[in-house]
N, C-alpha and C positions, 0 to 999 in steps of 0.2 A: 587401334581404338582406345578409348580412355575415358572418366568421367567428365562429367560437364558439370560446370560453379560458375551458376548463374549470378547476378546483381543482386540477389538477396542474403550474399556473405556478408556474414559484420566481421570478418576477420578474429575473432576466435579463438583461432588456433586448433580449433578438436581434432579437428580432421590431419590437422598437418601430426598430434603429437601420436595419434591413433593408425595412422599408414604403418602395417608391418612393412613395408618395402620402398617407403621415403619417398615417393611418389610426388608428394605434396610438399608444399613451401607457400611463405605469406609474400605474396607481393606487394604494390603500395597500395591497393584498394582493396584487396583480395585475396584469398587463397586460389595457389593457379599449380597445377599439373603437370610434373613433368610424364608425356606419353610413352615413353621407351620403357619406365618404369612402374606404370601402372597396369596393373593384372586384371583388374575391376572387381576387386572381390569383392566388394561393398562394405566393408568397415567404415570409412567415411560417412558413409550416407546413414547410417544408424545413430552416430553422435550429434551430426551436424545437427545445431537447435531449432534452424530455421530453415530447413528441407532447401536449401541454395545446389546440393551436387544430388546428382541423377544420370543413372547408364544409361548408356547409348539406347534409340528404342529396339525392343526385341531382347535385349542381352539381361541375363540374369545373373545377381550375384556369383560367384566361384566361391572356391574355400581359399580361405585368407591365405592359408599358412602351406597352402597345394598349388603346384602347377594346374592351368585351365587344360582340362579333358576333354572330351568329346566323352557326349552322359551314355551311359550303358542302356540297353532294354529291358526296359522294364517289367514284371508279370503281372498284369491286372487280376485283384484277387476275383470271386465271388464274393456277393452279399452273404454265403452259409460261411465261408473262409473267413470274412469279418467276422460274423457274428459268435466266432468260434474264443474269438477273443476279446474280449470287452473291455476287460480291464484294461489293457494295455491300451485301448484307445482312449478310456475316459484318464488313467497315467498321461497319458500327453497332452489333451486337451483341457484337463480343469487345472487352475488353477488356486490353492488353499486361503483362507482367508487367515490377514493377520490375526493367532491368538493373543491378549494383549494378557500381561501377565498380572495385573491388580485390579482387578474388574470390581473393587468395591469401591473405586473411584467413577464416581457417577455427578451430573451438576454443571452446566454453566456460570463462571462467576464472572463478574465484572467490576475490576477496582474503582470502586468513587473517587474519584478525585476531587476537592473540595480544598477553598484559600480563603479563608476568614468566613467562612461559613457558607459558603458559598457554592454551587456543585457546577464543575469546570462542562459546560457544554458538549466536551466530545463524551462525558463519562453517560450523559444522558444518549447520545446517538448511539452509543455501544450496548444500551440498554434495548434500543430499537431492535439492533441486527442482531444481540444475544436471543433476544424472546423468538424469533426465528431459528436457529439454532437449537436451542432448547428445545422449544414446539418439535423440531425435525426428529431429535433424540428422545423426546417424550420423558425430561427431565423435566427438574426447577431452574429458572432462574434465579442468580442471585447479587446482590451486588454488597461489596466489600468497602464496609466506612470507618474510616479513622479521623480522631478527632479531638477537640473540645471543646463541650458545647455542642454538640452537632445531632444531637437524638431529632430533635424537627426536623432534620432532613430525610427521617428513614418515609415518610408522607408521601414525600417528594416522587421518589424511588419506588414504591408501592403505585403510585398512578401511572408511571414509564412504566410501567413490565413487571416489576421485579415484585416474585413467591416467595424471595426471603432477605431478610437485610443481618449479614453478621457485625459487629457493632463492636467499637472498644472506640470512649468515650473517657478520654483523661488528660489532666494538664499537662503531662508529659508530650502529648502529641498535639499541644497547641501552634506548635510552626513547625514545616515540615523537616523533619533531618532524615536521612534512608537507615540507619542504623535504628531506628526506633520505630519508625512503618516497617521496616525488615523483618524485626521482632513480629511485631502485630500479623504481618498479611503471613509470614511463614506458620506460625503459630496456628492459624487459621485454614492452612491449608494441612499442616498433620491430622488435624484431629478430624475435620470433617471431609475429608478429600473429593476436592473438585476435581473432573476430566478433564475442564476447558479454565483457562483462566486467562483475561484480556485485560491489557489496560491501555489508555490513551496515551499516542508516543507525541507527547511533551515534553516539556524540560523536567518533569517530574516523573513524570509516568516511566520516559524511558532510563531514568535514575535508577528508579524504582524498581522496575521488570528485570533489569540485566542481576539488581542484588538478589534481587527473590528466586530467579532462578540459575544463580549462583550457586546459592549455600540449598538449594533443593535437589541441587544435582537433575537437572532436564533442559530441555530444549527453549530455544524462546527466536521466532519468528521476527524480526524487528519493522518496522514502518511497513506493514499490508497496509494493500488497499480491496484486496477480497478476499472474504472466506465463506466457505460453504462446509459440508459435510458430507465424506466416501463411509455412506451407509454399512456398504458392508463388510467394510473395517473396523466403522467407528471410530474415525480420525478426521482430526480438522484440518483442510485444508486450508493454508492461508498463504495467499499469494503475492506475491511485489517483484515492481520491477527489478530486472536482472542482466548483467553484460552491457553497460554504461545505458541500461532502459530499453536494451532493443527489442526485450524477450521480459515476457510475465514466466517466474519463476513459482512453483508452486512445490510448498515445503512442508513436508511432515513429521510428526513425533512421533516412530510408531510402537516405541519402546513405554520411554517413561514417562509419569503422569508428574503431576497435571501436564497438558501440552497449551504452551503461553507462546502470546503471540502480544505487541502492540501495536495499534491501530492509529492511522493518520484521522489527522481530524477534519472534519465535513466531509468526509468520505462516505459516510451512509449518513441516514437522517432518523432523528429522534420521533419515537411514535408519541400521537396523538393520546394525551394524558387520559386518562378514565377517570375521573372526579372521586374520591371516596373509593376507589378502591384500595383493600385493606392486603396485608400479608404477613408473615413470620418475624419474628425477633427474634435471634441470638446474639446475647451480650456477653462478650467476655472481657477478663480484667489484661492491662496491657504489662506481659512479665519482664518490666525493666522500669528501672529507679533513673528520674532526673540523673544519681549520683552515678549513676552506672554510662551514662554519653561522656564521651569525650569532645563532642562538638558543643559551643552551645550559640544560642540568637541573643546578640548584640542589641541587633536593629534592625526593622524590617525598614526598603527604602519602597516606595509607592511609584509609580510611573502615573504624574497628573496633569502628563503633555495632553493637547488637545488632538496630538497627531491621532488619525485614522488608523487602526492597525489594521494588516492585510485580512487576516482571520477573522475579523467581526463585520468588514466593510461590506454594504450594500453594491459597490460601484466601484471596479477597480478597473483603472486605465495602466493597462502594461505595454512598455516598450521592448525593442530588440534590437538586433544587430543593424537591421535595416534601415535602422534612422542615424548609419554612418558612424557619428561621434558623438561627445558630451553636448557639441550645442545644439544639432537634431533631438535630442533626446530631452531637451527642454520641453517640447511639442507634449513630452505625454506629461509634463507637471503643469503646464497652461490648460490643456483640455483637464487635466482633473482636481485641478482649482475651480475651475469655473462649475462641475459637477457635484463638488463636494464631493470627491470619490478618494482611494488610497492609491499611491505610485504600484506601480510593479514594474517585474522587468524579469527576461530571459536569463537565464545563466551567466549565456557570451555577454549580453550588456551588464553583468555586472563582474565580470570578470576583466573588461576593458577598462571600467573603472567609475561607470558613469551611473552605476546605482548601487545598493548597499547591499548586504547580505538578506537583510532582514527582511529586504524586499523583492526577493528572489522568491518566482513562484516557480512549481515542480519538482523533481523528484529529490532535487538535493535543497529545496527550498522549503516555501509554507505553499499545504493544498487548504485550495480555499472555495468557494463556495456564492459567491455573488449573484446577484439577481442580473447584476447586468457588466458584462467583460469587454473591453477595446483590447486587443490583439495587433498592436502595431509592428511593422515590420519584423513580425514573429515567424518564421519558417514553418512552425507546428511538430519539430520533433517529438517522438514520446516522452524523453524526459522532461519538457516542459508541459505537454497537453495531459500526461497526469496527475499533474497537479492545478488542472481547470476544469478539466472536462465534468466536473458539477457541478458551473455555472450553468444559470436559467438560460438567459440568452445572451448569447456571444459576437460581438461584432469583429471582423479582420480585417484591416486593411494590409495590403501588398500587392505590389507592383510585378509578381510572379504569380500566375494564374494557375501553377502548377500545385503551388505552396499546401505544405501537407496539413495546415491552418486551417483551410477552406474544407474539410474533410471533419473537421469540428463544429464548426462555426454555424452561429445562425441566421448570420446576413455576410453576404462576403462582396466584397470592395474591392476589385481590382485594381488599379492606378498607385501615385505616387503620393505616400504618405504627406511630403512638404508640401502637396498640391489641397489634399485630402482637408487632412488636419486643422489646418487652420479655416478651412469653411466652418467645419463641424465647430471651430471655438466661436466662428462671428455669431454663426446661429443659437446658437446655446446661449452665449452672453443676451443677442437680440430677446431669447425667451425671456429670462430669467428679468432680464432689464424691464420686460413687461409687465411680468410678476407683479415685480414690485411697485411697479405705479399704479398696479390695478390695486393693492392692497393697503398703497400707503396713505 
């Protein structure tokens, strides 16, 4: 007899590097068993991430590193024989809770992100799922602004959520360079020390996050898509995909503080402002001189294409593998022409060649957040469907009924995209062409 590794292996490796007696090897879809050499001690079955290997039924692990016995008899004690020893039972049964060792780090922060005065969207959604957090921890929130020019925004940030705004407010930080917000947010986190500190993973934020907890010496979580709070550690859990997406990985700091993490954006949603509501100022001066950067701005260049970007669009029509090649994949830029929506596209279709990075939705793309998603010949992998799965309503078409799509989706379309697709553009074009003669 020997274990069994069911179809939910993603190949791994755990198991094969974890076999004291080599047992195990990756095949081409798989890890597979050789029987002659498997003892069943169950080491396998403890690493494996996604519970795929299981003993035969009846059989219970062995000792790893011991020949299978036949189990001795055993004495059942009494109830006065337990109770004679207490300790040693609550010894094996409790487990201690992390002591964390700077407990005067106390605080939710959340970096403002802000580009000409402007406060970046995800910083306000982070604001949302901080004031939960906080509320959980029976802390402040607070959100971290750097700037210039930029004190009208703390207004802003007081109606989202935030009990305190710490602030530095100087021409030195009027475009952004990480050696001078480095300065600012480090600065800001000795002296007042936050426990949690998040920023949005942007082209800036995750600039930003990797310098900050650099030069702080701690941990930093990169592109979550959830976090919560283990009470009674008092640790942030924050989670992302892991093992090319197969597996939510969920990562702790349980040493040193602050514990930073940054966050994909449209991944939570920004709370409903409170008009006039007021909170804290802390203003500090920013300790570094123009003359002390070695970078400096040239020239800011503007992006004043009329293209749709993924991340702001209402209506995004994404393509996939399923529509073959580059000219099937025409199909999803005619339907979202006609829509006024933004292209998307799976990984494998942009990796075939027939869409662009930029317009890669999912784990290694932009998560986005649309009222309303076409899912064209898209399989539904995880590393794509996490980067969708907070659109409103989702449509899918695919010609596999099986498809892990329709397990998202909120109207699902069985049949052939080529067949599909172009009905959905006569009709859409038929609305729209109506529209407009009714209006014009």
């Amino acid at each position: 007899m020997a274990v069994s590794i069911s179809t939910l292996c993603i190949s791994c490796g755990a198991c094969v590097d974890t076999c004291p007696h080599e047992a195990l090897f990756l095949g081409d879809t798989k890890a597979e068993v050789i029987p002659d050499k498997c003892v069943e001690c169950g080491e396998c079955i403890e690493v494996c991430p996604t519970n795929a290997i299981t003993l035969p039924e009846g059989v219970k692990p062995a000792a790893a590193s011991e020949p299978v016995v036949e189990p001795k008899e055993q004495k059942i004690e009494t109830k006065a024989e337990v109770d004679e020893k207490p300790a040693q039972v609550a010894q094996v049964i409790e487990k201690p809770a992390v002591k964390l060792p700077e407990s005067e780090y106390q605080g939710v922060w959340i970096y403002i992100e802000q580009r000409n005065g402007k406060i970046a969207p995800v910083s306000l959604e982070l604001l949302g799922e901080g004031r939960k957090l906080a509320d959980k921890l029976g802390v402040e929130l607070a959100g971290v602004l750097l700037g210039n020019n930029v004190r009208h925004l703390t207004k802003t940030l007081y109606e989202h959520g935030a009990d305190t705004v710490y602030l530095m407010d100087d021409p030195v930080l009027d475009q952004y360079r990480s050696e001078a917000y480095q300065v600012g947010v480090v600065d800001f986190v000795r002296k007042y020390k936050p426990e949690i500190l998040l920023f949005g993973a942007t082209a800036i934020g995750r600039d930003l996050a990797s310098t900050v907890a650099t030069e702080l010496g701690t941990g930093l979580t990169a592109d979550t898509t959830r976090l919560d709070i283990d009470m009674q550690n008092r640790l942030l859990e924050a989670s992302r995909p892991a093992m090319g997406g197969n597996i939510m990985a969920t990562i702790l700091c349980k040493v040193q503080r602050p514990q930073m993490a940054s966050v994909r954006p449209k991944v939570f949603k920004a709370i409903q402002p409170i008009a006039g509501r007021t909170g804290n100022l802390i203003e500090e001066k920013i300790n570094v001189k123009e003359a002390d950067l070695r970078t400096k701005v040239i020239s800011v260049a503007l992006d004043v294409s009329d293209k749709i970007r993924l991340s702001d669009a209402d209506i995004i029509v994404a393509g996939g593998k399923g529509l073959q090649d580059e000219k099937g994949f025409r199909l999803v830029h005619e339907l979202a022409e006609v829509l006024g929506a933004a292209v998307g596209a799976s990984r494998d279709a942009v990796e075939a060649g027939w869409a662009s990075h930029s317009q890669q939705v999912g784990q290694t793309g932009t998560t986005v957040a649309p009222k309303l998603y076409f899912a064209i010949g898209i399989s539904g992998a995880v590393q794509h469907t996490v980067g969708m799965e907070n659109s409103e309503i989702v449509v899918a078409i695919n010609k596999d009924p099986n498809a892990q799509i329709f397990e998202k989706c909120t109207y699902a379309i069985v049949g052939d995209a080529f067949e599909i697709v172009p009905k959905f553009i006569e009709e859409f074009k038929k609305l729209k062409q109506g529209g407009e003669r009714k209006h014009g």
